[in-house]
C-alpha positions as CSV (number, residue, x, y, z in Angstrom):
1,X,0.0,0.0,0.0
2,X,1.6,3.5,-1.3
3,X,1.8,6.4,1.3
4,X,-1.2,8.3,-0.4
5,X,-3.6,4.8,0.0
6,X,-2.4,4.7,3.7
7,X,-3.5,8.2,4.4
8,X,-6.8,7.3,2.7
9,X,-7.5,4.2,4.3
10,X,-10.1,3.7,7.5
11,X,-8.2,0.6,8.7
12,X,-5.2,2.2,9.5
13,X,-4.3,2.1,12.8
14,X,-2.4,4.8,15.0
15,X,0.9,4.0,16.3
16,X,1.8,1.3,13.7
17,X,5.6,3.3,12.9
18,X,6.2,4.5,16.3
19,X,8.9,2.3,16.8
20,X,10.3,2.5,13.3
21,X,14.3,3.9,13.6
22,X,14.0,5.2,10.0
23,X,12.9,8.3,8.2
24,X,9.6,6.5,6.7
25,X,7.3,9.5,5.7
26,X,8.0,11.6,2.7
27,X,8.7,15.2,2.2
28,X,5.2,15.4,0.4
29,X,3.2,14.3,4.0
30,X,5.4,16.7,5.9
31,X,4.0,19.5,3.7
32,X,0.3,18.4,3.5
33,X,0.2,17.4,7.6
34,X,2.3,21.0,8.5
35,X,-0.4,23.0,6.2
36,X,-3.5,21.3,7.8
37,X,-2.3,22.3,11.3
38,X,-1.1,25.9,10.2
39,X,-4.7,26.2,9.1
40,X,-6.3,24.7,11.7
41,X,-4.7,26.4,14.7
42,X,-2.9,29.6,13.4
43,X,-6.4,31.7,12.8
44,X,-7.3,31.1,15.8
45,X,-4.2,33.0,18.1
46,X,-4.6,36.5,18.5
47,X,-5.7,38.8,21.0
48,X,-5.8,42.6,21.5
49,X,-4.8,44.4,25.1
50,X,-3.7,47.8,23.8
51,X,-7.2,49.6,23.6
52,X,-7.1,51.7,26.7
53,X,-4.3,54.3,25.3
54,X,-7.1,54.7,22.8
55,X,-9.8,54.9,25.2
56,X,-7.7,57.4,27.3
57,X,-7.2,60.1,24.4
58,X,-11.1,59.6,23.5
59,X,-11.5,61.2,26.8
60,X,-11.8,58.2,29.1
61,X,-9.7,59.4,31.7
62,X,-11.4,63.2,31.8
63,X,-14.9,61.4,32.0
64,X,-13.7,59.2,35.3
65,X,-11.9,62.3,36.3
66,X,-8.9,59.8,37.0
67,X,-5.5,61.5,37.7
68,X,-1.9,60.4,35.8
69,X,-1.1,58.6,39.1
70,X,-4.7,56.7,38.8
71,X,-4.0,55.8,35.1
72,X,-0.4,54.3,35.6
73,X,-1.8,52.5,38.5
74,X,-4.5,50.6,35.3
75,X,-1.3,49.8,33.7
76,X,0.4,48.5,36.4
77,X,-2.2,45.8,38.2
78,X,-2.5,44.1,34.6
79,X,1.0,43.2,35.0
80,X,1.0,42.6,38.7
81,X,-2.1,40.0,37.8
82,X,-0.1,38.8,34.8
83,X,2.8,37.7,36.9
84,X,1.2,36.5,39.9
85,X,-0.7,34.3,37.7
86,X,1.8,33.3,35.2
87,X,2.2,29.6,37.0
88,X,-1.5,28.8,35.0
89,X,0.6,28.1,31.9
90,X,1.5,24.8,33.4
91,X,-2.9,23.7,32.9
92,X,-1.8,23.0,29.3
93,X,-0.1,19.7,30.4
94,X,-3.3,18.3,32.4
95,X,-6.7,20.1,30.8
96,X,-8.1,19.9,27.4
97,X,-5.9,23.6,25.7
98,X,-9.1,24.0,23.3
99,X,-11.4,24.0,27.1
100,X,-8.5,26.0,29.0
101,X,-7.8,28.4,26.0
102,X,-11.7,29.2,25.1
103,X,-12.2,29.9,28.5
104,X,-9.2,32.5,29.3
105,X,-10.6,34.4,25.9
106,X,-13.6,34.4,26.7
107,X,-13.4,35.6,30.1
108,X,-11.2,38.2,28.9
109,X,-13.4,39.2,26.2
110,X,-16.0,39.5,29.1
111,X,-13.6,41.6,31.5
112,X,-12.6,43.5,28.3
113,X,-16.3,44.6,27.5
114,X,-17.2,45.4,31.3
115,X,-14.2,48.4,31.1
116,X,-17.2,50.0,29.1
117,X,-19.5,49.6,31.9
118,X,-17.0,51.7,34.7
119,X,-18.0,54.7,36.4
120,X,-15.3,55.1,38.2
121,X,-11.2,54.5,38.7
122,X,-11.7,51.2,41.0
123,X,-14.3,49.1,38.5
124,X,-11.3,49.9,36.0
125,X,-8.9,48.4,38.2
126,X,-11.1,45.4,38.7
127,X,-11.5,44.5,35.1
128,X,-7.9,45.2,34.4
129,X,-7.0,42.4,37.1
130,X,-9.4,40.1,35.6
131,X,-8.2,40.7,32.3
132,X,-4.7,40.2,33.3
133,X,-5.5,36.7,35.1
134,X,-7.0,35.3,31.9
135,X,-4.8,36.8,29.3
136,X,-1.5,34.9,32.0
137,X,-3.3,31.6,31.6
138,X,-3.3,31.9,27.5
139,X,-0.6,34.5,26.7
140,X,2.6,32.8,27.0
141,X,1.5,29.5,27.3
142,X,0.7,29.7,23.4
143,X,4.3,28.6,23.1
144,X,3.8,25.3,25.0
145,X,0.7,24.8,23.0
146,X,2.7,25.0,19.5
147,X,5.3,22.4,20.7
148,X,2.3,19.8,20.6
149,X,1.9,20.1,17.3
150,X,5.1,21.5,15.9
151,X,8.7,20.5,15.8
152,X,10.9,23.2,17.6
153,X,12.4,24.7,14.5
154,X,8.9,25.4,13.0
155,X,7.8,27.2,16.8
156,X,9.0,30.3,15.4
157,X,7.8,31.6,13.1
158,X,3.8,30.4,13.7
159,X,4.2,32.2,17.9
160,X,5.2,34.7,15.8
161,X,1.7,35.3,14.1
162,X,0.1,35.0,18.1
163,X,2.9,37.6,19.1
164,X,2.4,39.7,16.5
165,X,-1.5,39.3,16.0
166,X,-0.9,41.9,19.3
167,X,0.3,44.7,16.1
168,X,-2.4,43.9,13.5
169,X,-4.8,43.9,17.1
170,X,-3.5,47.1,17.8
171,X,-3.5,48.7,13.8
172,X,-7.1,47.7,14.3
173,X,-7.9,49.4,17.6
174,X,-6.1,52.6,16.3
175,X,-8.1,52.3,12.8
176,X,-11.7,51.6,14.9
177,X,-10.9,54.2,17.4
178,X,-10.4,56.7,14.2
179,X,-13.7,55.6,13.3
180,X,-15.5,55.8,16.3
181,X,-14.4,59.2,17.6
182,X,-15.0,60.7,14.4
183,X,-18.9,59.4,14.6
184,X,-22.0,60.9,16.7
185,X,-23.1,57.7,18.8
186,X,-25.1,58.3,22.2
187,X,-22.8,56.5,24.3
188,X,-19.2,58.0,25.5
189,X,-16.8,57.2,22.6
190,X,-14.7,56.0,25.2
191,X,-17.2,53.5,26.0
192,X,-17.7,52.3,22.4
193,X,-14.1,51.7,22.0
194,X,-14.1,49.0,24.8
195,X,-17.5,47.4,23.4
196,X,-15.9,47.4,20.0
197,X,-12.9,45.9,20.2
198,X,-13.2,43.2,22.5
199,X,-16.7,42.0,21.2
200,X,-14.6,39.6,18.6
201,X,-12.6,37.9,21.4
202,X,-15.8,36.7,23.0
203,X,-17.1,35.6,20.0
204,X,-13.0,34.1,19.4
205,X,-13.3,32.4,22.9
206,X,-16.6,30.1,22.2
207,X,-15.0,29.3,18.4
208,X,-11.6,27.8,20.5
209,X,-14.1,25.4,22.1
210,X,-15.4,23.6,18.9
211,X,-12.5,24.4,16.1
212,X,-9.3,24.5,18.2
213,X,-7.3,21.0,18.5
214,X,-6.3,19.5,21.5
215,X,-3.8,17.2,20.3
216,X,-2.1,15.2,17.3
217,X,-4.3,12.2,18.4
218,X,-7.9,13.8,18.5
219,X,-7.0,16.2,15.6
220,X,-10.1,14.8,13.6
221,X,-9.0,16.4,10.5
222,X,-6.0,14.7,9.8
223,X,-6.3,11.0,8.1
224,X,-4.8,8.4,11.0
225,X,-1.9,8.3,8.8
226,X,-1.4,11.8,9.0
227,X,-1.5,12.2,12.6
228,X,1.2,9.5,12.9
229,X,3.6,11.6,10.3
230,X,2.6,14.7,13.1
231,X,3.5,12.7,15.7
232,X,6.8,11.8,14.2
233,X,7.5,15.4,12.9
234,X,7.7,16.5,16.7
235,X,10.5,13.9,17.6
236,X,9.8,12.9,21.2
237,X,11.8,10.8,23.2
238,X,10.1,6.8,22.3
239,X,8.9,7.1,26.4
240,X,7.2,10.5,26.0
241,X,5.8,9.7,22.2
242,X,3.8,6.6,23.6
243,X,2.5,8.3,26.9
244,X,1.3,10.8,24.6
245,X,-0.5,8.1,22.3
246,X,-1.4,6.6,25.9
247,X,-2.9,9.8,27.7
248,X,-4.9,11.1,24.7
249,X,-6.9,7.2,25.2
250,X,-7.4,7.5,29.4
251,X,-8.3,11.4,29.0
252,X,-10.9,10.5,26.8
253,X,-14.0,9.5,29.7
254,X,-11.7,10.6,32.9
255,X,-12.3,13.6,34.7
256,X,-10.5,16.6,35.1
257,X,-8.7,15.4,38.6
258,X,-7.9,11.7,36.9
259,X,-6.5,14.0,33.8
260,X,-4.2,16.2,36.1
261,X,-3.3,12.5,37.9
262,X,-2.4,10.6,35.1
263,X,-0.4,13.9,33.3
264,X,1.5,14.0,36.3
265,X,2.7,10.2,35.9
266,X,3.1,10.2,32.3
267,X,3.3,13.3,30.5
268,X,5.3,16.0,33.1
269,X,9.2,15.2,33.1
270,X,10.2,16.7,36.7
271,X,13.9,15.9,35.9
272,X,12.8,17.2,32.5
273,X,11.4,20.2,34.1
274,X,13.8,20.7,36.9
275,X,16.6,21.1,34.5
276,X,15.4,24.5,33.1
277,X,15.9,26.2,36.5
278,X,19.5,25.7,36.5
279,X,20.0,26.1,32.7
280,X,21.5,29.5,32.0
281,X,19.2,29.9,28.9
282,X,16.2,30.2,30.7
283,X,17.2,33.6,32.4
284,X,18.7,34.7,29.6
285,X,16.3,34.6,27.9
286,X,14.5,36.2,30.4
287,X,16.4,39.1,31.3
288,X,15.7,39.9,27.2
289,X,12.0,39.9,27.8
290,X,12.8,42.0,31.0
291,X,14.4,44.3,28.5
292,X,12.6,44.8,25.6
293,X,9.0,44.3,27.8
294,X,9.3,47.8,29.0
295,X,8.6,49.1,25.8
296,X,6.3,46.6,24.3
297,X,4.0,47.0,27.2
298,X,4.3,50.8,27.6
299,X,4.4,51.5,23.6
300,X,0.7,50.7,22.8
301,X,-0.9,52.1,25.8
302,X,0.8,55.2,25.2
303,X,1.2,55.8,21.8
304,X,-1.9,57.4,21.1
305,X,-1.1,60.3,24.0
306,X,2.3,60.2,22.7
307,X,0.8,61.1,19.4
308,X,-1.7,63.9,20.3
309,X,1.2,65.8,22.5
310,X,3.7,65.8,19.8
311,X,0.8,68.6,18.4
312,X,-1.2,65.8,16.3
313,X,-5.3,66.1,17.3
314,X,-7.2,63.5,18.9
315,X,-8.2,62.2,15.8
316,X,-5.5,62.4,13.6
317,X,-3.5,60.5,16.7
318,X,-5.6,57.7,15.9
319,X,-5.4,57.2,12.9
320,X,-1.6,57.5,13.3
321,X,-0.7,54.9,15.7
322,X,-2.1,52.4,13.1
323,X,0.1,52.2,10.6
324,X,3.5,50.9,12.2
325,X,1.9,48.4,13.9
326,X,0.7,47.1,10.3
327,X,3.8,47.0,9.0
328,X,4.8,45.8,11.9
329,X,3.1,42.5,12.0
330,X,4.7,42.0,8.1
331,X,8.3,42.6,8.9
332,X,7.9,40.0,12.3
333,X,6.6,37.5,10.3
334,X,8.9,37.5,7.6
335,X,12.1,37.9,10.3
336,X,10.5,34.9,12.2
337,X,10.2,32.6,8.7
338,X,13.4,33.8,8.4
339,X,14.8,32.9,11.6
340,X,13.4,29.6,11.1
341,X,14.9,28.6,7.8
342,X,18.4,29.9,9.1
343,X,18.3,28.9,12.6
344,X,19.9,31.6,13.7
345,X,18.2,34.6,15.8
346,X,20.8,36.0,18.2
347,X,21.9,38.4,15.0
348,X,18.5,39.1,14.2
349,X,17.6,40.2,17.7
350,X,20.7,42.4,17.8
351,X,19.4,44.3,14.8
352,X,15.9,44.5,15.3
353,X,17.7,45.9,19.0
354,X,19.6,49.0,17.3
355,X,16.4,49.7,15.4
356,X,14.1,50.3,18.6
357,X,16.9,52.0,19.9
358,X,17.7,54.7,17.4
359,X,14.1,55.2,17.5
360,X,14.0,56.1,20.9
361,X,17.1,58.3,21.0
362,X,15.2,59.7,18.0
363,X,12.5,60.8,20.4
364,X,14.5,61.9,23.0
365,X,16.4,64.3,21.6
366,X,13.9,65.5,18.3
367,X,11.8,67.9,19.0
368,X,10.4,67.7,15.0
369,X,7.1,66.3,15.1
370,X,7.3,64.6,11.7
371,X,10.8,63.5,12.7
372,X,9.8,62.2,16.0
373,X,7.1,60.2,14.4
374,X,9.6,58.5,12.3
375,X,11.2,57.6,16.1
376,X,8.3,56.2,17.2
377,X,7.7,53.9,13.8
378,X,11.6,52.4,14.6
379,X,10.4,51.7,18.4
380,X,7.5,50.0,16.7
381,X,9.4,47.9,14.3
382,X,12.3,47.4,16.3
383,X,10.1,46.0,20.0
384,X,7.2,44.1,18.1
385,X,9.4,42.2,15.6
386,X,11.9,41.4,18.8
387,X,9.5,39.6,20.7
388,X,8.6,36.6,18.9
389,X,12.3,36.3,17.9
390,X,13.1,36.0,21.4
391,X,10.5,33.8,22.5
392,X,11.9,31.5,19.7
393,X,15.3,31.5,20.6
394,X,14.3,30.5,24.1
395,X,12.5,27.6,22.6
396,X,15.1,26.4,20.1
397,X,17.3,26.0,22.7
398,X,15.5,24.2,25.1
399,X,15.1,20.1,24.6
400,X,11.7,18.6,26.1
401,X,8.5,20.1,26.7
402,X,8.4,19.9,30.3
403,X,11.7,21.8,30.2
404,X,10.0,24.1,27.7
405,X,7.0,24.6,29.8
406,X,8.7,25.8,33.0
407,X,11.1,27.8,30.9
408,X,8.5,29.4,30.0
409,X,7.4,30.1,33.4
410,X,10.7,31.3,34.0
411,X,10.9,33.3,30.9
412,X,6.9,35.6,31.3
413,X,7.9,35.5,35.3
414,X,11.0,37.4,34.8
415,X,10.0,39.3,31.6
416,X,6.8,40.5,33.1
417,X,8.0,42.2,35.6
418,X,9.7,44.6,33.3
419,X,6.2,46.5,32.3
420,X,6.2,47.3,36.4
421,X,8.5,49.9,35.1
422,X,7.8,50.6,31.7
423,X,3.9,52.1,32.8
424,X,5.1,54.4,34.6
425,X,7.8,56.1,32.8
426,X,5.9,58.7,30.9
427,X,4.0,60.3,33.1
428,X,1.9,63.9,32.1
429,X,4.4,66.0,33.9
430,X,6.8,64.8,31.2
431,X,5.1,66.0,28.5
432,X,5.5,66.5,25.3
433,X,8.6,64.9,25.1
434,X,8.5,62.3,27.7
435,X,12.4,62.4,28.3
436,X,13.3,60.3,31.0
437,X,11.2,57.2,29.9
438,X,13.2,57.4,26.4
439,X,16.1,57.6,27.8
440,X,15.7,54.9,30.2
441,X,14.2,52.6,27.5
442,X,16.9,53.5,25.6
443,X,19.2,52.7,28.0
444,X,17.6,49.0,28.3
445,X,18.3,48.9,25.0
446,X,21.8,49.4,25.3
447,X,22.3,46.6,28.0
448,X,19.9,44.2,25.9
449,X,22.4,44.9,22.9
450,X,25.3,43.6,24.8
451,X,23.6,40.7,26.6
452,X,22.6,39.3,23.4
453,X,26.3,39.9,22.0
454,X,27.7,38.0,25.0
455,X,24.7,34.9,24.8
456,X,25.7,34.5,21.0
457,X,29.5,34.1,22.0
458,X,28.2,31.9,24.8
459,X,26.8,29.2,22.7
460,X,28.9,29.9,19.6
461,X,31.5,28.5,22.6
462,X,29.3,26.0,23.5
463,X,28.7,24.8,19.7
464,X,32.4,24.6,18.9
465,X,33.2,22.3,21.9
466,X,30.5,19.9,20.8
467,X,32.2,20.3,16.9
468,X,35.0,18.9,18.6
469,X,34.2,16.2,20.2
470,X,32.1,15.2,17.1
471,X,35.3,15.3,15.3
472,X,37.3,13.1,17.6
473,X,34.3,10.9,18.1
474,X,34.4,10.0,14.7
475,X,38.2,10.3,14.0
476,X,38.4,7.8,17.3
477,X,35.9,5.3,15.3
478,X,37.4,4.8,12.4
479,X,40.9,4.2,14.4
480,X,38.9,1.5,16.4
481,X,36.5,-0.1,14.1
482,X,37.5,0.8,10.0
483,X,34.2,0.0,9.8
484,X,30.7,0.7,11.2
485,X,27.3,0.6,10.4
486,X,25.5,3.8,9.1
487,X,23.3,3.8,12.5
488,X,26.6,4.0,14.7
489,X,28.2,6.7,12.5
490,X,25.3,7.7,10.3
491,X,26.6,9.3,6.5
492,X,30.5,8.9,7.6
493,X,29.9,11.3,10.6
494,X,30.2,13.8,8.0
495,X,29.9,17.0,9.6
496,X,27.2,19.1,7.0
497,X,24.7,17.4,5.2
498,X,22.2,17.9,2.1
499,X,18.8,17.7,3.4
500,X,17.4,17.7,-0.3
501,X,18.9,13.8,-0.9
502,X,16.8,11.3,0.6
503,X,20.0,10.3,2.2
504,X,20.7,14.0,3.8
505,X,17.4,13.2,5.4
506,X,17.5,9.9,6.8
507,X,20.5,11.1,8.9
508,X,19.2,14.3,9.9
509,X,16.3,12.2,11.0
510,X,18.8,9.9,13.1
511,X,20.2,12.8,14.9
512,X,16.6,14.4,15.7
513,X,15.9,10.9,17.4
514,X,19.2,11.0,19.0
515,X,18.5,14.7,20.3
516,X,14.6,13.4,21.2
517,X,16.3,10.9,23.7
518,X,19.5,12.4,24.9
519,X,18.2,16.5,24.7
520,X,21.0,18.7,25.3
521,X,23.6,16.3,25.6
522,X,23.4,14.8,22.2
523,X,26.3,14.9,20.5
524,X,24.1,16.8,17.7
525,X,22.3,18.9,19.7
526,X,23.7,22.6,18.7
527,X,22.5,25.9,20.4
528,X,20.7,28.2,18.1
529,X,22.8,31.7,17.6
C-alpha cells in the first residue's frame, strides 16, 4: 500500500511506525500534515490588550476624572495580575488547551467589554486584574501549546503570528478608534471603543471550544496516517511519544482530577522540568524579555497620547498609531520565517535591538514632530518584531517540553515584571517629550544589545566544543573499528549534510531521534545563535 492509499485508508491504525528507527514519511506528507495544522490552529491565536491608550485620548480618563497617578496604576495591576498568575501556563499539560484556552478568551473578552461599563477608577482596576488573570493563563503558554503540534524549529515563526497578532490587534484598535471618535453615537466614545474591540474575542473564545485541536491524536481532520507523520515530525523521546499516544486514550472518559493525575505520571518530566531552572538559557532569555517588555508594554498604551502631544489632534492620533503596527506585523513574520529557515536569531535580535533604539534616541532628543514620528515607527518595528524572535530563541534552545513549559514560566515571570516599570515612565508631567522614559528605555536597549552579543558568544562556545568532540568521536571510530554501520556513524559522521537527498534526510532524522532521547547532551544537539 503506497503512502497516499495509507492516508486514505479507514483501517489504518495509530501507532503502527512508532517504533520504526528510519525516516519512513515523505517530504510530500510533511508538507500536507504542516499545512492542515497551520490552518487549523494559526487563525485562531490572537488577541488585543492595547485599547485603553485609545480609550484614554477619547476622553476616558477626563470622564472618570482619574488622575496620571490613577492611570499608571491601570497599567500596572494588569502586569501585577499577569505575573502573579503566570504559574496557570502549566494547565496546558493536564486540561483539554481548546477547554482552557476558550475559556481565558472568553473571560477576557467579558472583562474587556465590562471596562465599558465603569463609572469610576476602582471598576477599572477590577476589570484590568481580571483581564490580566486570563490573558497569563493563554498568553505565554501559546508557546507550549505549539510544541504539541510543531517540531521546535517550525515554533518560530507560527508564535510569531500569536505575538504579532498583538500589532495587527492594535492597527485595528487605532483604525476603529479613528472611526468611532470621528462618529456621533449616544454612548461616551470612550465606551464604544471597549464594546468594540473586544466584542470579537468573546465571539473568538466560544470558536476555541469547537475548532481549536487539542492534540495530534484527537485532531479529527487529519487521516490516522497523517496524525502518525505529526507525531513523528515532533520527535519525542520513544517514552514520552507513547504516553502521549497513551494519555490522549485514558483522558478521553476521565475527569479533570484523573487528567491532572495521570499527566503528572506520564506526561510532566520533573527531571525534565527541573533542568530548566539551572539552565543559564532560561534567564537569559528572560532578562531579554525584561528588556525589551518595557517598551512593548508601555508603547501601545501610550502611543496614542504620545501622538496627540507631539501637536497631532485626537483624531489624527488615531489614525496615526495604526500604521506601524501594520507593517509591523509583516516585517515580524517574515524575520520569524526567516529565523526559522536559518536557525539563527541572536543576530537578528541584535538588529531588530539598534532599530528600537535609534528610535527612541530619536524621540529623545527631536523635537520635530514629523521626525519624531519617524522615532516612534523604529520603536514599533524594532520591539514588536523582537518579541517573537526572542520567545523562539528561548525555545530552540530548550530540549523537552516539560523543560520548555517551565522555561516558560521562568521566561513571562521574569519578563513580566519589566512592564512594572515601563507604565510608569511617561508620566503627564513629562510632556510632550516624555524624556526620561526614552532615555531609560533607551538605556535598556543598550544593556539588551550587549547581553545578546555575550549569549551568541556563549553558545557559539558551546557549539564549537560539541564540533570537537564530534570530530574526535568519529576520528576515534574509524581508528577503532575501519568499519561501522551507518546507525553507529550515520553518513561517515560527515559534519554538514544535504537535506534535499533522501539520504541528507534519513541522517538528519537519526540525529533528531538521538536529540529526542539524549536533549541537550546529544552529541548533535547545537544551540541556536
Amino acid at each position: 500500500m503506497s503512502q497516499s492509499e495509507k492516508s486514505d485508508s479507514q483501517d489504518y491504525q495509530f501507532g503502527t511506525y512508532v517504533d520504526r528507527p528510519d525516516r519512513w514519511w515523505s517530504e510530500e506528507d510533511d508538507t500536507r500534515v504542516r499545512r492542515k495544522l497551520d490552518a487549523r490552529i494559526l487563525p485562531f491565536l490572537f488577541m488585543n490588550r492595547s485599547n485603553i491608550g485609545n480609550a484614554k485620548v477619547a476622553g476616558m480618563t477626563a470622564d472618570l476624572h482619574i488622575s496620571d497617578s490613577q492611570y499608571e496604576w491601570l497599567l500596572t495591576v494588569f502586569y501585577i495580575g499577569y505575573i502573579v498568575f503566570q504559574f496557570l501556563l502549566i494547565c496546558y499539560k493536564f486540561i483539554k488547551p481548546s477547554r482552557f484556552m476558550g475559556t481565558c478568551v472568553f473571560f477576557w473578552g467579558v472583562a474587556a467589554i465590562l471596562q465599558a461599563t465603569a463609572f469610576n477608577w476602582s471598576g477599572l482596576m477590577a476589570t484590568r486584574f481580571f483581564m490580566a488573570l486570563f490573558e497569563a493563563g493563554y498568553g505565554t503558554g501559546v508557546a507550549l501549546y505549539l510544541s504539541f503540534f510543531y517540531p521546535r524549529h517550525e515554533i518560530g515563526y507560527r508564535f510569531a503570528w500569536f505575538v504579532v497578532g498583538s500589532a495587527v490587534a492594535s492597527a485595528i484598535a487605532g483604525s476603529v478608534a479613528y472611526g468611532i471618535q470621528s462618529a456621533t453615537v449616544s454612548i461616551a466614545n470612550w465606551r464604544l471603543i471597549f464594546l468594540v474591540e473586544a466584542g470579537p474575542t468573546v465571539i473568538l473564545g466560544v470558536a476555541l471550544f469547537f475548532f481549536l485541536p487539542d492534540s495530534i491524536q484527537s485532531s479529527k481532520f487529519l487521516t490516522p496516517y497523517e496524525r502518525e507523520v505529526a507525531e513523528a515530525r515532533l520527535y519525542r523521546a520513544k517514552i514520552d511519544q507513547r504516553n502521549a499516544i497513551e494519555n490522549e486514550k485514558t483522558n478521553k472518559n476521565a475527569s479533570l482530577l484523573q487528567r491532572i493525575k495521570h499527566a503528572l505520571n506520564t506526561q510532566f518530566n520533573f527531571k525534565n522540568g527541573a533542568d530548566a531552572l539551572k539552565d543559564p538559557v532560561s534567564y537569559i532569555n528572560a532578562v531579554l524579555l525584561f528588556i525589551v517588555n518595557n517598551g512593548f508594554a508601555s508603547i501601545p498604551v501610550y502611543l496614542p497620547t504620545i501622538l496627540s502631544q507631539m501637536g497631532y489632534t485626537a483624531l489624527r492620533a488615531q489614525a496615526f498609531s495604526a500604521p506601524p503596527y501594520a507593517v509591523a506585523f509583516v516585517l515580524a513574520v517574515i524575520l520569524s520565517y526567516a529565523a526559522d529557515r536559518l536557525r539563527t536569531r541572536g543576530v537578528l535580535i541584535m538588529i531588530m535591538t539598534a532599530v528600537g533604539l535609534t528610535g527612541y534616541f530619536m524621540l529623545a532628543t527631536i523635537e520635530d514632530n514629523h521626525t519624531r514620528y519617524a522615532g516612534v515607527w523604529l520603536v514599533v518595528l524594532g520591539l514588536f518584531t523582537f518579541i517573537p524572535l526572542c520567545y523562539s530563541w528561548l525555545i530552540t534552545n530548550s530540549a523537552g517540553e516539560s523543560k520548555r513549559g517551565i522555561a516558560l514560566v521562568i521566561f513571562g515571570t521574569i519578563g513580566q515584571c519589566s512592564p512594572l516599570l515601563g507604565t510608569r515612565l511617561f508620566p503627564a508631567t513629562e510632556a510632550p517629550y516624555y524624556r526620561k522614559g526614552m532615555y531609560v528605555s533607551a538605556g535598556l536597549l543598550v544593556a539588551g544589545f550587549v547581553i545578546e552579543g555575550l549569549a551568541i558568544v556563549y553558545f557559539y562556545s558551546i557549539n564549537r566544543a560539541k564540533d570537537k568532540a564530534f570530530k574526535q568521536s568519529a576520528s576515534s571510530k574509524e581508528e577503532q573499528d575501519g568499519e561501522v554501520t551507518p546507525t553507529e556513524r550515520p553518513l561517515q559522521y560527515q559534519f554538514k549534510i544535504d537535506t534535499k537527498t533522501e539520504e541528507g534526510r534519513q541522517e538528519q532524522h537519526l540525529r533528531y531521534l538521538d536529540i529526542a532521547e539524549n536533549r541537550e547532551k546529544s552529541i548533535y544537539f547545537r544551540y541556536s545563535l
